[in-house]
N, C-alpha and C positions, 0 to 999 in steps of 0.2 A: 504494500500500500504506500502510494506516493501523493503529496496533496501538491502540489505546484501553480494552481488559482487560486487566491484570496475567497474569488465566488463560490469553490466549490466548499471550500472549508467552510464560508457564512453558511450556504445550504444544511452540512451537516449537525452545525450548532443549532441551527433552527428547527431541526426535526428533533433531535432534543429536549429542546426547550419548550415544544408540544409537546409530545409524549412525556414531559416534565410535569406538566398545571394539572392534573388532577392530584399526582402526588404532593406537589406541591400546596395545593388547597386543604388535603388532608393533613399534612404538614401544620398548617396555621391553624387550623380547628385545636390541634393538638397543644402549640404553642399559646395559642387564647387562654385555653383552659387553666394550663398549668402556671401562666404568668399571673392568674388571678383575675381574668376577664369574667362579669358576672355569666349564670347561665343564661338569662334572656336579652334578647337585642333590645333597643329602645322600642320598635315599635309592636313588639311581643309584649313588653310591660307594660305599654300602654295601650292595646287594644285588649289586653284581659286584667286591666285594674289590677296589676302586680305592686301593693307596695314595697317588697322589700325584693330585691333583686341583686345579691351579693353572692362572692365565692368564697365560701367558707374557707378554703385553701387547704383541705382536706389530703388532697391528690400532692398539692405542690411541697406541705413535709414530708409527703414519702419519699416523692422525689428526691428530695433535698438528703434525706437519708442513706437514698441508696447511692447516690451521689458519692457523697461524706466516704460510703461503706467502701466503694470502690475506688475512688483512687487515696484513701486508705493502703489499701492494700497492696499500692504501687510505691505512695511516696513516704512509709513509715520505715518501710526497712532502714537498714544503716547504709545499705547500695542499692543502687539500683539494677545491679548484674553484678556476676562474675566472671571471669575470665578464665580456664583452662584451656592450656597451650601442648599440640600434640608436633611441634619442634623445638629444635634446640637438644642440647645435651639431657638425658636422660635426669639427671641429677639435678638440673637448673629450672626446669619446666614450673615446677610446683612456685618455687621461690617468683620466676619473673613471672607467672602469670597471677599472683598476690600482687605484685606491683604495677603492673597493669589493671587489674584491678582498685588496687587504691587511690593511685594518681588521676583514671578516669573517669573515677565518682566522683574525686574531689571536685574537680570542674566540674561536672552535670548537677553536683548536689547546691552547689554554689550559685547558681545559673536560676535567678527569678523569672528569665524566659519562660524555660525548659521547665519548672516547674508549674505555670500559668498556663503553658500548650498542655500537658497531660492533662490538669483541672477540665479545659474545654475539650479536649479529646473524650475524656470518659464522661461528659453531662451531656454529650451529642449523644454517646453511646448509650446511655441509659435512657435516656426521653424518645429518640429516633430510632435507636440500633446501629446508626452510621456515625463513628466518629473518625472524621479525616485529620490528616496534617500531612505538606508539602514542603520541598525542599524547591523553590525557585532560584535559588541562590544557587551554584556550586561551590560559592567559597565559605559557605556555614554550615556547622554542625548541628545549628539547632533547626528545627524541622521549626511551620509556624501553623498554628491552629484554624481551620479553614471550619465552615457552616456544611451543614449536609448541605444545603441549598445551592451552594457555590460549585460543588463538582455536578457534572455533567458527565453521563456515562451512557451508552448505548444500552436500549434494550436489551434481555435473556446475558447480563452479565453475570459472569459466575462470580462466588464471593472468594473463589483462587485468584481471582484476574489473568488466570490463563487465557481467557479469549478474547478479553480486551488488544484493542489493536487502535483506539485514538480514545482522548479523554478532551474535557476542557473545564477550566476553571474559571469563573466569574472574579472578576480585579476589577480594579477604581483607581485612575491617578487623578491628583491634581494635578494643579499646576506647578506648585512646589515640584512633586515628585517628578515629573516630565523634564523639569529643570534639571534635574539633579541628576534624573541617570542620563541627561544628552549634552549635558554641557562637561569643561574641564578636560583634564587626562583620562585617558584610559577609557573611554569612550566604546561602548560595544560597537561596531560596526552592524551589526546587523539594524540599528536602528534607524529607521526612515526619518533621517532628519526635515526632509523639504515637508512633509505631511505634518510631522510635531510642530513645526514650525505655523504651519497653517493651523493646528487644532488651538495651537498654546493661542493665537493671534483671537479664533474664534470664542476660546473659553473669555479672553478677555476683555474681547467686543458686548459680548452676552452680561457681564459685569458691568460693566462700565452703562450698557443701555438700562440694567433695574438701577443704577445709580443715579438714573437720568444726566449724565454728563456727554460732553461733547462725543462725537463717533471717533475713535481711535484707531480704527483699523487700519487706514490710510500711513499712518504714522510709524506703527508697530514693528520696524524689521526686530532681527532677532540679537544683534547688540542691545535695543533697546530692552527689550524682554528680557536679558539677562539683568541690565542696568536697573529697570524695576525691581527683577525679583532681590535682587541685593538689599535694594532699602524695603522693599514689606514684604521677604520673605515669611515671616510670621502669618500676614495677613491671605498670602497666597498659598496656604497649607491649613488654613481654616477652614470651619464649616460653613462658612458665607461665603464662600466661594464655589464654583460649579466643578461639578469631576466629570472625570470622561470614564464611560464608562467601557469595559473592556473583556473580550476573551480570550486567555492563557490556553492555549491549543497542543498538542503532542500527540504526536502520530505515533507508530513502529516502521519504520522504511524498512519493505521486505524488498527491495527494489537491488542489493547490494549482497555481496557473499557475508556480509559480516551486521545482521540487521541490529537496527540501534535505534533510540527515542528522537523523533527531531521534536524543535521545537519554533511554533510558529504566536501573533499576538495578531487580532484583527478587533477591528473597534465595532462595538454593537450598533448596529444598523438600526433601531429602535430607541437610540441613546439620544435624550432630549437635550444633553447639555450642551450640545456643539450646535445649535441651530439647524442651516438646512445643507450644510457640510455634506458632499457626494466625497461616503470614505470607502463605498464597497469594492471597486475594484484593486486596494493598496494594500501591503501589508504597514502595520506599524513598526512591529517586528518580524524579522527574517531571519534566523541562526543558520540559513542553508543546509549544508550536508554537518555543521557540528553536530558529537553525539551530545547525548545528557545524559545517556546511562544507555545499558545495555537489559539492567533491567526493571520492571512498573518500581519498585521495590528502592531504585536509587531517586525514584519521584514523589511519591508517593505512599503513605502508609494507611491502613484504613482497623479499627477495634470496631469488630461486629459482634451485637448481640446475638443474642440462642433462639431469637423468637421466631425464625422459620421454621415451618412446620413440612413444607413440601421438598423433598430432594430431589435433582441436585440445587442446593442453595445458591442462591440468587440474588446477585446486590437489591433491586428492586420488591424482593419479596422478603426482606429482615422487616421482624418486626419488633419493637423492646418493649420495655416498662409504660411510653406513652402512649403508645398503643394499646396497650391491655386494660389500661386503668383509666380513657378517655372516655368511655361508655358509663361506667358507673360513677364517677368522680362528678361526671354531668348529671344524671337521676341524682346524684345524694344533694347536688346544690339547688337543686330544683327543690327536692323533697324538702330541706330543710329550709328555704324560703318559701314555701307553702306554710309550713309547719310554724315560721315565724308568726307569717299573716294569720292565723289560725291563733297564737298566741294574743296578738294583737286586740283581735276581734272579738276575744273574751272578756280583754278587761276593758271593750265601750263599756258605755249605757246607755241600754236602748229602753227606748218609751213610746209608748200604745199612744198615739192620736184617737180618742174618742171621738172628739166634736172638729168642725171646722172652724179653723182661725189657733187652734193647740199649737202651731208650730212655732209661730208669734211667742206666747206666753212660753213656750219650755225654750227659746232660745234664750229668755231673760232669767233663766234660773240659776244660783250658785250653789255649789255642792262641792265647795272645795272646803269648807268648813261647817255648819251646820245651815241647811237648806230646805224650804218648805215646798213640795209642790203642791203647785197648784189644783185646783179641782178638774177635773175633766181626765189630765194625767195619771198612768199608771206607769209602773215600772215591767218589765219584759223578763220573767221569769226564767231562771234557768232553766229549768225542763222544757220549757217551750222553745228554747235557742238551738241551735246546729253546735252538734259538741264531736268534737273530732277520734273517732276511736285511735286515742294513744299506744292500746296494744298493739294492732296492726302499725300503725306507724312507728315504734319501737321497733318490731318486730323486722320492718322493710330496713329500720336503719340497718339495723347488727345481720341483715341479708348483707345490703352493700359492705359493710365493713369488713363482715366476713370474706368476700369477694374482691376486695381492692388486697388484704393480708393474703390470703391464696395466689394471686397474681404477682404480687411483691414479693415472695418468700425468697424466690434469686438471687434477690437482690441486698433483701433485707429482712429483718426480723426483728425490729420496733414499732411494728404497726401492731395494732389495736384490731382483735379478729370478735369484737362485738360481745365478747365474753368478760363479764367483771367477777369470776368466781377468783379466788385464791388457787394457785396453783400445787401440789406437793411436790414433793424435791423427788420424785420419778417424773411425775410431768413433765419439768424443767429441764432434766435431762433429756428425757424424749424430745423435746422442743431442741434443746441445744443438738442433740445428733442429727437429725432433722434437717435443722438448719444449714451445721455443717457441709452434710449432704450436697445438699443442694447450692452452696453457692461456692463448696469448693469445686463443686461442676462447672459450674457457670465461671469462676476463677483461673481454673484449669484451661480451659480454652483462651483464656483475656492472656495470661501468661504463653501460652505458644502465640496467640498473635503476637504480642508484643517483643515476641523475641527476633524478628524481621527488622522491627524500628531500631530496637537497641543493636543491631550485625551495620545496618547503613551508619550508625552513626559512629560505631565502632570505626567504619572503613574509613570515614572521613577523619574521623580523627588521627589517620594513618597516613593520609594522601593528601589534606588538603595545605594550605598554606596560613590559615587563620590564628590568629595569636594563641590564642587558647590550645590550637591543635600542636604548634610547633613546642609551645613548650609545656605541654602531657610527652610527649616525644623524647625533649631535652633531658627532662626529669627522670622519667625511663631509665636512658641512659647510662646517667651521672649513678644509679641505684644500679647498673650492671646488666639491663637487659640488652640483646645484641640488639643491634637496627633492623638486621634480617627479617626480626618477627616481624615487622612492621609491614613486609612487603608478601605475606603470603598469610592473608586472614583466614583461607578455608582451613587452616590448620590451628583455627583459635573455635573453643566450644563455650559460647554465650548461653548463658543459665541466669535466669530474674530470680533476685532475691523473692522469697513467699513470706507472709508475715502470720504470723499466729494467729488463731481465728479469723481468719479469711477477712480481716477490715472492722471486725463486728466485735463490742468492746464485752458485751456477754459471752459471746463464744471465747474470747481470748481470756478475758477470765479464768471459765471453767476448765480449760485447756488446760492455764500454770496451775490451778487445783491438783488438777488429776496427776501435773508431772511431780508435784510435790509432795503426793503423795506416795509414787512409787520411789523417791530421790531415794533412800535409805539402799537402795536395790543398785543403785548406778556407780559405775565409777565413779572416782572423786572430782577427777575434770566434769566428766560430765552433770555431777552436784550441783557443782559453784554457777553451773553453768545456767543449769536451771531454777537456783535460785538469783540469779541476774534477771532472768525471762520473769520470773515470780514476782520480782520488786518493780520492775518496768511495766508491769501490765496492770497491777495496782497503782500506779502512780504517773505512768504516761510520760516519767521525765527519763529519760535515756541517761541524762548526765547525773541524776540521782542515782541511778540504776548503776552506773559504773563506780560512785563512789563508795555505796552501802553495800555491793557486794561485784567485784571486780572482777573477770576472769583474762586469761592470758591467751588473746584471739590468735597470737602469732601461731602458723600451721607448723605439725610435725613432720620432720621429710621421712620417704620412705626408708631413707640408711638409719636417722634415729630410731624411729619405731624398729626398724628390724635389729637394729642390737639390742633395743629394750626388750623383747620378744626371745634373742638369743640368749640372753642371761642368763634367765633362769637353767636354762640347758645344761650352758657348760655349765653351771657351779655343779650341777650334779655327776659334771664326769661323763658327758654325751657330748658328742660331736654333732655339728653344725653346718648347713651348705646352704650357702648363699647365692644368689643371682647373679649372673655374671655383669646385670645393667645396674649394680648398684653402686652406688657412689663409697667407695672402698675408705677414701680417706675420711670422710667423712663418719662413717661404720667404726674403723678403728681409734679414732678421738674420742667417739661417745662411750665405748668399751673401756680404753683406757681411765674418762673420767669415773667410769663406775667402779672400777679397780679400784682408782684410790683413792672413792669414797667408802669400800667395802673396806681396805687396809685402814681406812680413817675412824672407823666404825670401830676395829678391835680392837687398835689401840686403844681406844676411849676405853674401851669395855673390859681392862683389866693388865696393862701392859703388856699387849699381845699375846694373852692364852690363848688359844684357842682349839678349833676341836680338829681333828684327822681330816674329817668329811670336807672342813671350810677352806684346809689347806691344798687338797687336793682338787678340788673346784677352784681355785685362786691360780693353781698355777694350769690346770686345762684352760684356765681362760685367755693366760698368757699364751700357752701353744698356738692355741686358736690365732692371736694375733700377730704372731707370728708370720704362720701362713699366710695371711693378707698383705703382710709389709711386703713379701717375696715377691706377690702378684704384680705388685705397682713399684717394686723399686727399679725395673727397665726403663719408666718412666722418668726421663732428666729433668721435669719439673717437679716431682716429686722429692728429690733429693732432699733438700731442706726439710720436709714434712718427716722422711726417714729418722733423720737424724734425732731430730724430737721425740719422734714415736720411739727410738732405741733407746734412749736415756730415761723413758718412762719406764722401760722393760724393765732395763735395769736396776731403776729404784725401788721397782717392786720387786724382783728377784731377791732385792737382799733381804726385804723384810721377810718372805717366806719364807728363806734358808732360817732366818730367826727361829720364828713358829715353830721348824721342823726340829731346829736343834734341842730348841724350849721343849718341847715334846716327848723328842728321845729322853732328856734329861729327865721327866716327867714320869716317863716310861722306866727307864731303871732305878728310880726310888721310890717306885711303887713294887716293881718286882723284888727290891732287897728288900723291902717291907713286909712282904710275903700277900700284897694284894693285889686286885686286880682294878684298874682302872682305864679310862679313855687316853692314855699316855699314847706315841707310835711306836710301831713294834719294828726292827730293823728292814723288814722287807719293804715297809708302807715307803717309810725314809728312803730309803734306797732307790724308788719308783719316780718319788717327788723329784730327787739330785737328777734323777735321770732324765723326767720333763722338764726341770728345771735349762739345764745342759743343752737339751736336744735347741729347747727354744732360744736361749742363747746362742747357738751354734746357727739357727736359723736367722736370728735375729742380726750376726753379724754379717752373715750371708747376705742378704738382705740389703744391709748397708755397704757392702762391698761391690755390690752388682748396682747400686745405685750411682756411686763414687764412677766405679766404672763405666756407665752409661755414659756420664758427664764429659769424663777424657777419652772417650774412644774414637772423635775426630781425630784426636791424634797420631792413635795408634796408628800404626799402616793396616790399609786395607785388608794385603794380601797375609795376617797373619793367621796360621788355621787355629780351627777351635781349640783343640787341644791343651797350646799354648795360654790360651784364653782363661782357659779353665783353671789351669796350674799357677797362672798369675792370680787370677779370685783367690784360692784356699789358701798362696801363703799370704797374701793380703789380710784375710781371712782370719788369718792366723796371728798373722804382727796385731791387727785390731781387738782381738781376743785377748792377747795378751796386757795389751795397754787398757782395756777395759775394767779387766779383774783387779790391776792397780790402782787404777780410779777407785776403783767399787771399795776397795781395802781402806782408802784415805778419808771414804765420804765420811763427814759430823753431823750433826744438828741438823743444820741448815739443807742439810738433804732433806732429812726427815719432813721438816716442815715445806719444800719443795712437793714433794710427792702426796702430802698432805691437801696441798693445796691443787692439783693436778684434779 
């Protein structure tokens, strides 16, 4: 599809914007209602003696609730997405896609735009079931809040927008804004300046005539028109000023191997503000063959509600909350201005004319403090008056109300279902599971849409050049993420924060109940955690919530969790195998620091007594890390980390050789005693010196093949391995040597070294 006439493009707007006005008239019936438009027209009220003719505004707090409920439940979280990243180093993913994360809520969360566009996105959605927002800019991130009324979309469109293949939007410039994007640098080219020229001339002909002031047309070129807008720019961006009014048009050019959105601007042929301007045969705007995206999705975002009932779903056949609750919300305003008038008409008083000329006399009567009537007069008996059966009309209200809560439950579950009994705390629950139900349905769907808007905006913050985007980027960065990710987003997995009770401050309640209940059951992390959730949901301040009970959001990487997991293992003298994608160095620091916190522990606990089982666990643990250093010491940037990790080995090697010696010693003055106790028996010992050794021997390995890595530029190529090898063991050997002389010198300050390790 190629549109290359101005005319044919107006034709298709125009078929449109027919096949538009019945929708749209049901649209505004909608809108009356809810904006608090009474139920009767004037001349409905006055051709049936209506005195009271108000809208209760029954329909418009549900509204307003399920409103509140739903974006709620977008903009309460702490983000508004997460970021997981399936590039980069195995080991690094977790970390930079936390800081992509952080960095790009901080802008969005900070962003009173972006916060105002979702408010209008989800009050379209919940009143219409269509709530749009558009990206006309390419150089912003933030998308801007459009009117269902404003997009135009072709009959039988799916709510994929798979078949969509042109759209248009309804836009308004002034004169201001005409000014602004045609004048200065940077000027788009595609804009038809000789026509702006002529419209800017006409808008301000049209001005200047309700002004009654001389005819300016004549006068007008386009320096002038600049030279005005400079001095009353303010006044040329006002509402006393005429706009032109305009359609934002975009095709898919299937015309090309590689099809993309064009984008085209034609002035409404219907638009009164330009006088009798022939503008149909021009464009205003022309972007030619530029793209604007490749897909509806870089234009365009759309949060539909659940209210179609016929598949396959239909942009024109969503129907929401305004629709369901348009029908009855109108009978209950009715009803209840009947009901008023009916009130009313009780407390007259009315009186019998007996004779002629009575009307005379009973208009001369006062009865606002003690009053005589006169003869002739009687008074109008209640039994004899029109008295309104209250049951039936009670009875119609709490139908409607009943009827307006069954329709709203999606959405919400603060309406009033016509029942004033006291509820039991099963009820209540039934009510709350109920609810959840149902609007985590209806949530569930808003969060996969919404995760389309949050991927474009994601991209733009990757590609564009806008302040905000370049330095989320910069910040990035500086915090260690590569630039790479920047440029291949299908390998980033966008997930919308969900907020506890679905928006809905009953359900989030009962929700931190129930968690607080089973807390006694949960891990400890996960405790803290939820009594955070527990304080925050009573109290609504997040920043109170952090400081009455605080949790530590920073994530666990998969190397910490898996040595905290292999711990337990080795202490019991089991061996261990790890993934070969796991981050090694990492794995062996977290092991080391639990080493000698475990060594720190038993000092505390007695001047290192300890038992067989603890010593033998203490040094499998060291074996264990042994074998890891071996893995990564071929690595030449590892070296330095080697080095470190060998000097931990060592500090702990000496302490168990303690334990063991303390042991034995334990062990033969228990046996000249003539008793038996938990002391080591010569073979246990013997076992330990031997892991003890082995892991040393491994451990200088280790560092010798690291050292080695470093200067094997130098060596000659052509040496064979052999050589290679026989250099490592006496290497090997001299480092072993100077090792156990160190180890013989350390004091104190070791201790307390490895103490703090």
């Amino acid at each position: 599809m190629s549109f290359k006439e101005p005319s044919k493009v107006w034709n298709v707007v125009s078929a449109m914007l027919e096949a538009e006005q019945p929708r749209s008239r049901n649209r505004a019936r909608i809108n009356a209602t809810f904006n608090g438009n009474p139920p009767y027209s004037e001349e409905e009220a006055r051709d049936n003696r209506i005195q009271t003719n108000v809208n209760f505004l029954e329909g418009t707090r549900i509204i307003h609730a399920a409103r509140q409920q739903f974006t709620n439940a977008f903009l309460k979280p702490q983000n508004y997405f997460s970021v997981g990243l399936d590039i980069g180093p195995r080991d690094k993913r977790t970390e930079w896609g936390n800081i992509i994360t952080k960095q790009l809520n901080r802008v969005m969360k900070r962003s009173p735009k972006y916060s105002t566009v979702l408010e209008s996105q989800f009050a379209a959605t919940v009143l219409h079931g269509i709530g749009p927002v558009t990206w006309l800019r390419d150089r912003d991130w933030c998308p801007s809040a459009r009117g269902t009324e404003d997009i135009l979309v072709p009959t039988n469109t799916l709510t994929t927008m798979e078949n969509m293949s042109h759209f248009a939007i309804y836009t308004s410039f002034t004169a201001a804004d005409l000014i602004r994007m045609t004048r200065g640098e940077n000027v788009d080219p595609g804009w038809n300046l000789k026509l702006v020229n002529e419209l800017l001339a006409a808008m301000i002909q049209r001005e200047a005539t309700s002004l009654q002031v001389n005819d300016w047309s004549g006068q007008y070129f386009p320096e002038k028109i600049e030279e005005d807008f400079k001095e009353n720019s303010g006044y040329w961006g006002s509402d006393a000023t005429p706009v032109l009014r305009c359609y934002d048009f975009y095709f898919l050019d299937t015309t090309t191997d590689d099809p993309s959105w064009r984008r085209r601007i034609i002035v409404d042929q219907y638009n009164s503000g330009i006088g009798n301007m022939q503008t149909a045969g021009q464009w205003l705007f022309d972007a030619g063959d530029r793209c604007y995206g490749r897909d509806i999705f870089e234009l365009m975002h759309i949060q539909f509600a659940d209210g179609a009932v016929v598949p396959p779903f239909r942009w024109h056949s969503v129907r929401s909350l305004g629709y369901l609750l348009y029908a009855v919300c109108h009978l209950q305003n009715r009803l209840r201005c009947k009901f008023t008038d009916s009130v009313f008409e009780q407390m007259l008083w009315l009186f019998r004319n007996v004779a002629d000329g009575d009307m005379e006399r009973m208009e001369k009567i006062d009865l606002f403090n003690m009053g005589v009537i006169p003869e002739g007069l009687s008074w109008v008996p209640q039994s004899e008056r029109h008295v309104v059966d209250y049951t039936m009309l009670s009875g119609a209200m709490a139908m409607h109300r009943q009827i307006m809560a069954e329709s709203s439950a999606a959405y919400t579950q603060d309406v009033n279902d016509g029942s004033s009994k006291e509820l039991t705390a099963t009820e209540v629950m039934a009510r709350v599971n109920n609810a959840n139900a149902l609007m985590g349905s209806m949530l569930t769907r808003a969060y996969t849409q919404q995760t389309f808007q949050y991927r474009e905006i994601a991209r733009r913050f990757c590609t564009i050049d806008h302040p905000d985007c370049k330095t989320f980027r910069r910040k990035c960065e500086a915090e260690g993420v590569d630039p790479s990710v920047f440029n291949n987003l299908d390998a980033w997995d966008i997930m919308p924060e969900r907020v506890m009770g679905s928006g809905n401050k009953m359900l989030e309640i009962a929700q931190a109940d129930r968690l607080m209940a089973i807390r006694p059951l949960l891990a400890p992390d996960s405790q803290a955690e939820v009594v955070h959730m527990y304080v925050e949901a009573n109290t609504d301040d997040p920043l109170l919530a952090n400081r009455l009970a605080p949790i530590d959001n920073k994530p666990v990487s998969p190397a910490v969790e898996r040595a905290t997991m292999a711990w337990g293992t080795l202490i019991d003298g089991q061996p261990v195998v790890i993934a070969s994608s796991l981050n090694r160095p990492e794995y062996i620091q977290t092991l080391l620091q639990m080493l000698g916190g475990a060594i720190g522990r038993i000092e505390k606990e007695g001047g290192g007594m300890t038992t067989m089982d603890r010593v033998l666990g203490l040094a499998n643990v060291i074996q264990h890390i042994q074998e890891q250093m071996q893995l990564i010491s071929q690595d030449p940037g590892q070296e330095q980390n080697i080095k470190i990790y060998n000097d931990g080995i060592g500090q702990a090697s000496n302490y168990i050789k303690g334990y063991v010696q303390r042991l034995q010693e334990q062990a033969q003055a228990q046996a000249e005693a003539g008793a038996a106790g938990n002391g080591m028996d010569p073979e246990t010992a013997a076992k330990i010196q031997a892991m003890l050794i082995t892991a040393q021997s491994k451990s200088q390995i280790a560092a010798a093949n690291s050292e080695q890595k470093r200067t094997q530029k130098q060596i000659a190529f052509d040496q064979d391995q052999q050589r290679k090898n026989a250099s490592t063991i006496a290497e090997a050997q001299r480092k072993g040597a100077l090792t156990r002389a160190d180890i013989a010198a350390m004091d104190l300050k070791t201790q307390a070294n490895i103490l703090n390790q």
